[in-house]
C-alpha positions in Angstrom: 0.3 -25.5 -9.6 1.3 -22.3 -10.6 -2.5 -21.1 -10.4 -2.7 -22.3 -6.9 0.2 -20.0 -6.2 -1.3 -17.3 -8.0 -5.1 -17.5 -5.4 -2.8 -17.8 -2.9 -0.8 -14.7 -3.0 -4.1 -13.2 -4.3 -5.8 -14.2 -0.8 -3.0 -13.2 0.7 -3.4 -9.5 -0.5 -6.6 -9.3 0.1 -6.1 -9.7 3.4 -3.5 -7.2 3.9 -5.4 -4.6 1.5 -7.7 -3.2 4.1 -4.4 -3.0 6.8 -2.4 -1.0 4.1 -5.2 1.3 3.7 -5.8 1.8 7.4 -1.9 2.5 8.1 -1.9 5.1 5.0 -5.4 6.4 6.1 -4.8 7.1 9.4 -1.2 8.3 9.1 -2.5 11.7 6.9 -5.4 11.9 9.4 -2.4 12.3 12.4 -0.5 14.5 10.4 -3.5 17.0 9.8 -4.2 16.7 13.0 -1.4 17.8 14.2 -0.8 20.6 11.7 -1.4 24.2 13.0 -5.0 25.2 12.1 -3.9 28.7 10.8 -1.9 26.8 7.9 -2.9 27.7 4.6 -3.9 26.0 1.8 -1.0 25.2 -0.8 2.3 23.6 -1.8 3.8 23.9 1.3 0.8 22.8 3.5 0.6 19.9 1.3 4.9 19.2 1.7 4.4 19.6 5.4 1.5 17.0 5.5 3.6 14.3 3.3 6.8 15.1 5.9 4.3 14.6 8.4 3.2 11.4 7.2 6.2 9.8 6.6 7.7 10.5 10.0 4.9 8.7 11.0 5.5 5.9 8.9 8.8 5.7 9.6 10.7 2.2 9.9 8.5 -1.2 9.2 5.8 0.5 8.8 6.6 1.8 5.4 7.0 -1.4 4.3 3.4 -2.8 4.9 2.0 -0.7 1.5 5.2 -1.6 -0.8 4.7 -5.4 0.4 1.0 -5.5 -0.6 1.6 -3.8 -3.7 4.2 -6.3 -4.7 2.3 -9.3 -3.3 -0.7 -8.5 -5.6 1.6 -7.8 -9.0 3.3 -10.8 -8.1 0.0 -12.8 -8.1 -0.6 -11.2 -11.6 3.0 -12.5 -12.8 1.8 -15.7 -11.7 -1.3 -15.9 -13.2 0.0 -14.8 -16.6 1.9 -17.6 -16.7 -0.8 -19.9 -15.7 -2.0 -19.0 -18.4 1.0 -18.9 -21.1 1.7 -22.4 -20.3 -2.3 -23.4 -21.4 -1.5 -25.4 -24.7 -4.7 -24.6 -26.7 
């Protein structure tokens, strides 16, 4: 049972994986984009483009990457203990 669980929420991830990456991809490609072109390279160019990006990603959004991070370790939690409960 529990390993069913387990290739579920690892299906699961795998289909929100590549909508994770888009949002978090496409988020710091709007945020250069809409930095000044005369900004420097550095530490604050760099803070600028994280503000940027998380105004962006503000609200429900935000969510989408911690959700798909916590889907695929919980699939791994599961997994393990498919496996501890294996009597060999």
């Amino acid at each position: 049972m529990f390993l069913g669980i387990a290739v579920g929420l690892a299906m699961f991830y795998a289909i929100l994986k590549p909508l994770s990456d888009g949002l978090t991809d496409t988020s710091i490609w709007v945020a250069k984009m809409v930095a000044p072109a005369d900004t420097a390279e550095g530490e604050t160019a760099k803070q600028f483009l994280k503000l940027g990006q998380a105004a962006l990603m503000e609200g429900w959004l935000s969510n989408v990457p911690f959700i798909t991070y916590s889907i695929f370790f919980s699939s791994v939690i599961v997994a393990f203990f498919t496996i501890g409960g294996q009597r060999f």
